[in-house]
Each structure stands twice: as structure tokens, then as C-alpha cells.
N, C-alpha and C positions, 0 to 999 in steps of 0.2 A: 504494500500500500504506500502510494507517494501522498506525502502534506509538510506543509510547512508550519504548522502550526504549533506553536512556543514548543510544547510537552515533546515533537515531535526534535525538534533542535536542539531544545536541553538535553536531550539523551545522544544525541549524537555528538553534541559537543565532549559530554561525557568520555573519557578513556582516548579523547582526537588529541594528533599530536599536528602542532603548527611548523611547519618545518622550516620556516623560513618570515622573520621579525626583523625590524632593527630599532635600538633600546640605544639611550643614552648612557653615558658623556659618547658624544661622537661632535663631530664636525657638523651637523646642518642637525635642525629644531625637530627633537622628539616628542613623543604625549610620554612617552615609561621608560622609566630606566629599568636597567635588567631585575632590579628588584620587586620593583612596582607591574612589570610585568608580570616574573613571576607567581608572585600575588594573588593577582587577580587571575592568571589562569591557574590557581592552584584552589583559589573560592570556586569554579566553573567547572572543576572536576576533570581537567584534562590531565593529560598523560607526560605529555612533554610540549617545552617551545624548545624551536631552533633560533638563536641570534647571530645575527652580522652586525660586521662593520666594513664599510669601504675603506679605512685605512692602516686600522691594525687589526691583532686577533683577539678572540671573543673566549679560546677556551679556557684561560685564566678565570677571568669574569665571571664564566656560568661555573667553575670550581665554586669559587667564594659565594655564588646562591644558594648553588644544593647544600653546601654547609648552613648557610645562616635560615633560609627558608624552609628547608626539606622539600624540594622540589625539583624534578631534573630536566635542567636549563643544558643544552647541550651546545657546543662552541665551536669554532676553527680558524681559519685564517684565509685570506682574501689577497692574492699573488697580482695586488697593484705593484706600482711604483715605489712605493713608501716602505715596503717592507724587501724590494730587492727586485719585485717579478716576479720573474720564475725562477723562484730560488729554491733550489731542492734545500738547504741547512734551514731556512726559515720552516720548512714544513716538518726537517727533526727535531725543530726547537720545539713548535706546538706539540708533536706527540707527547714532548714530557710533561705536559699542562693536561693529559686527557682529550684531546683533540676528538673532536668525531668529523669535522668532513674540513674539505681544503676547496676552496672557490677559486675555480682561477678570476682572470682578471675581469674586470667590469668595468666601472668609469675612467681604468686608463685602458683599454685592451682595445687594440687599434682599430677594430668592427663599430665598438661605440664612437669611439670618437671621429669614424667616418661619415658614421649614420642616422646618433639619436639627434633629432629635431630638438627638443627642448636641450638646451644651454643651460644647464644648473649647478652646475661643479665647476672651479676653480681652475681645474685641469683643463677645461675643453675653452680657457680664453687663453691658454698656450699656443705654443705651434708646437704639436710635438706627434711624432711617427706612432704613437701609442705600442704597447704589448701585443705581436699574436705568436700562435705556437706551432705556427709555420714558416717556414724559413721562402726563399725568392723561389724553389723548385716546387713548393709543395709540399715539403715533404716536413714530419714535425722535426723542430731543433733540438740540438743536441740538449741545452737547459731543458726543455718540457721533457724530453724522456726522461732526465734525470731527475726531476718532477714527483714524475708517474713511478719512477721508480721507488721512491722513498713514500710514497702514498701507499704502493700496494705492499713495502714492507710491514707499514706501523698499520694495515687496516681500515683506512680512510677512506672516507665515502668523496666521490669526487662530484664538485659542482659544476657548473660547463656556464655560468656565470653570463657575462657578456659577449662571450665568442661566436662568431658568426655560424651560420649552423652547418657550413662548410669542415670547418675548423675543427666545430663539436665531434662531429660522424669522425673524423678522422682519427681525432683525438678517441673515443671511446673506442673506436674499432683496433688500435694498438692498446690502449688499455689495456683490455682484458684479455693482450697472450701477455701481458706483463702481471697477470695476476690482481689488479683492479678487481674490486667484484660489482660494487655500487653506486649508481650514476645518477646524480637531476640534473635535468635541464629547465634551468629558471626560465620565467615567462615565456615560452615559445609565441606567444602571441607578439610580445612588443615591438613596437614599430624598426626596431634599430637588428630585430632578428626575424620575427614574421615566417616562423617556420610553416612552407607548404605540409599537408597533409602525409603527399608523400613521405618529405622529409619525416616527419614526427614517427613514422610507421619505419622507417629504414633505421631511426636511433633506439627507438626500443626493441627493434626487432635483434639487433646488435645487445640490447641486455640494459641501458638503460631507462630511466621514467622522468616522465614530463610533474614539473609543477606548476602546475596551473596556478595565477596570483590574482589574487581580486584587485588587488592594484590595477589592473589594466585597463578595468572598466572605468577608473577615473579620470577626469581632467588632467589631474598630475602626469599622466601618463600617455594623453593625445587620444584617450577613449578607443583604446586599441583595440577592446576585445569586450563584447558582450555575450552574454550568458549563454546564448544560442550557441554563440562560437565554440564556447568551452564544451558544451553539451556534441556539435560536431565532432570537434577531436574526441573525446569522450568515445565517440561511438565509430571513431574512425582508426582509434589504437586499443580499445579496451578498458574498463575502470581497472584493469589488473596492472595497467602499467601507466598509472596517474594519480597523483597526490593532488588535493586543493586545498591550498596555502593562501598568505594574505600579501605577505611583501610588505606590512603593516608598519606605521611607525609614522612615518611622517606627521607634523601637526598639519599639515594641508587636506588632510585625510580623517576621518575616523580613529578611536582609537583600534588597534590590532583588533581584540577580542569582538565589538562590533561586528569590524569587517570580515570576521570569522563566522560567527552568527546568519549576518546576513548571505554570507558565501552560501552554506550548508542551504538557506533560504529558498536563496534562487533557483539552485538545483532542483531541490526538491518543488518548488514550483514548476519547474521546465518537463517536469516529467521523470526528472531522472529518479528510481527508485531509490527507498531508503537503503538498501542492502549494497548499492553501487556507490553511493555518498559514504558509507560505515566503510566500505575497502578503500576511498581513497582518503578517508579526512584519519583512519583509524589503522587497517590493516597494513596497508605498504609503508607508511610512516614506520611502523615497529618494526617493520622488518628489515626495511635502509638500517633501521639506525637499532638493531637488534634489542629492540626493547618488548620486555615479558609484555 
């Protein structure tokens, strides 16, 4: 039975893990800090958040919540500029903080900076070649393999972040004979990646999953992607290989948990059933990120 009706979203929110927040102190205006998020998804009965930042790593951070709150805040680290690129030692350093996924790059990884339309990071009033993990032939560089190599040592779930979805497919398809196991690919809808159908079916068919971000549907984000859309790919790669997340954080937006709520909403408005919204807001989450 599909409804969107409060009882019916409180329970789903129940035991859902949000796999993808961004929480203060950071660089550009949050509603929650990692605390205060926390918090409040710990009052809402969920399972786990996942937190970013675009300029340093987060699995420090969510250490110090699960201590203080008892709640588990899960973290890693974001292979901009700032921390080196693609620096295989930055991604040893985070394993010894508990790390659980590694992002490559985003607002500096030279796809965004070709492509996103809205100008809102610091970086993009440079002039500068940005980050990709392709070298002039095609073929990934010698740093990204070593990357990828020190990921699938410690475990790490790999995020495919801002790379164009060129980039992604290639990057997961060596991936996983290097022993990777765990792939998202953040917003495939946004306008700076705009993954074709095709696309999205050739990257999980290769082993990783789409996260779907309600972020998209807003202004913030050029009103990339409506519910229909999500409910398309949905039905064009399966609920077994997609997560819906929020990309949550911004004060220009809703707080996270909201746009959490209303995600599961619309879904469940659109038709999609409860049992397909519980494997992507609940089942795949646990299982990326091995949690009972």
C-alpha cells in the first residue's frame, strides 16, 4: 500500500539512514552542526547520518558525536584541493579516525568547475584546470589509482562526488578489480552531471548505487530534478541499487531532517511503494555502510 500520510513516514523515517548531510563549522551557512544534527535524527528514530564537508574530513567529527550523543554519525574525507586531491596519505590519515567513505573531488574536480551554472564557491572565481582522474589519454592517473588503492585497503566506500559520469564509469569499472566493493554516485540528476538513463544502468550494473538528493528539486540547485525524474530512474535501474538522501544542510534550504520527511513524501505520493522507499531510505544504506 503506497500513502504518504504522517504514520506512514514516521515509520519509514524510523531505522533510514541519510547518507549524505553537510553540518557545521564548515565554510558557507549551515541550519546543524554535527551535533545538533545528530540530535535530532537520533529524537526521529533513524539509524545513521552520513556528513560532508567540501574542505576537510568529517570522520574525526562524527568520532566525537557517537561519543558524546550515542548516535552513529558516520564521516570521511572529500579529495579537493585543500587536502592535496588525490592524495592516497590523506585517505591513510582518515582511516585512522574510522573513516567510512572517501569523496573524490567536487567543487574543485574539473567537471564542476566546467559545468555547474551556479557560481557559489570561492574556487570557481579562480582560473584554475580543477581535479579529474583522468589523465590527456583517458586513461585514470597514476594518483587516482593510488587512491583507489589505499580505499580498497582500509575498506572504504567510494563516493564518485562531482566527476563527470565519464570519469565515474571508469573510475568504478577499475575499482572493483582493485578490490573496491562500495560505490554512490551523488546526485546523478545535477545539472553539472545529468546522468542519461543509460548511463545510470551501465554504473550500477558495474556494482555501484545512485543517490538520489532532494536537493535537486530546489532552486539552490537550478531545479534539476523532480520527483517524476527520481521515480524514472527508480524504475529504470531498480530500488535495489538507489539510496534517497537529502544533500541537506544549506540555510537556503530546509533543515536536512525536513527534507528527509518530505523526500520519503513524495515518493510515496508518486506511486512509489512503501517497500521500495524502506530498501532505498533503509536497506542499501546498511548495507554501503555495513550497519546491523
Amino acid at each position: 500500500m503506497t500513502s504518504s500520510d504522517s504514520g506512514s513516514i514516521d515509520q519509514l523515517v524510523q531505522g533510514a539512514v541519510d547518507t549524505h548531510m553537510h553540518t557545521a563549522p564548515g565554510a558557507f551557512p549551515r541550519h546543524d552542526t554535527d551535533f545538533s544534527a545528530a540530535r535530532t535524527a537520533k529524537e526521529h528514530g533513524m539509524r545513521a547520518i552520513v556528513t560532508k564537508n567540501h574542505h576537510f574530513e568529517t570522520a574525526s567529527r562524527a568520532q566525537n558525536v557517537r561519543d558524546e550523543v550515542g548516535f552513529t554519525v558516520l564521516g570521511g574525507i572529500t579529495l579537493n584541493e585543500w587536502v592535496g586531491g588525490l592524495n592516497h596519505h590523506a585517505v591513510d590519515g582518515v582511516a585512522n579516525f574510522d573513516a567510512d567513505i572517501v569523496w573524490m573531488p567536487s567543487i574543485t574536480a574539473a567537471n564542476h568547475l566546467e559545468n555547474a551554472a551556479v557560481q557559489m564557491f570561492e574556487t570557481e572565481e579562480q582560473e584554475k584546470a580543477g581535479i579529474s582522474v583522468l589523465d590527456e589519454d583517458g586513461e585514470l592517473t597514476i594518483e587516482t589509482l593510488a587512491v583507489l588503492d589505499s580505499i580498497a585497503e582500509h575498506g572504504l566506500v567510494v563516493g564518485l562526488s562531482h566527476l563527470s559520469p565519464e570519469e565515474a564509469i571508469a573510475l568504478v569499472d577499475e575499482a572493483t578489480s582493485r578490490g573496491v566493493e562500495e560505490f554512490l554516485v551523488q546526485h546523478p540528476h545535477a545539472e553539472f552531471l545529468d546522468y542519461s538513463h543509460d548511463q545510470m544502468r551501465t554504473i550500477t550494473d558495474l556494482g555501484a548505487t545512485l543517490e538520489f538528493h532532494y536537493i535537486c528539486t530546489s532552486e539552490m540547485m537550478g531545479n534539476a530534478a523532480t520527483v517524476d525524474d527520481f521515480v524514472a530512474a527508480v524504475d529504470a535501474v531498480g530500488p535495489e541499487n538507489a539510496v534517497m538522501a537529502t544533500d541537506g544542510g544549506a540555510t537556503a534550504n530546509p533543515p536536512a531532517m525536513e527534507q528527509f520527511e518530505s523526500f520519503i513524501g513524495d515518493m510515496l505520493d508518486a506511486g512509489v511503494p512503501e517497500a521500495d522507499v524502506e530498501t532505498m531510505v533503509k536497506d542499501n544504506p546498511k548495507r554501503i555502510f555495513d550497519l546491523d
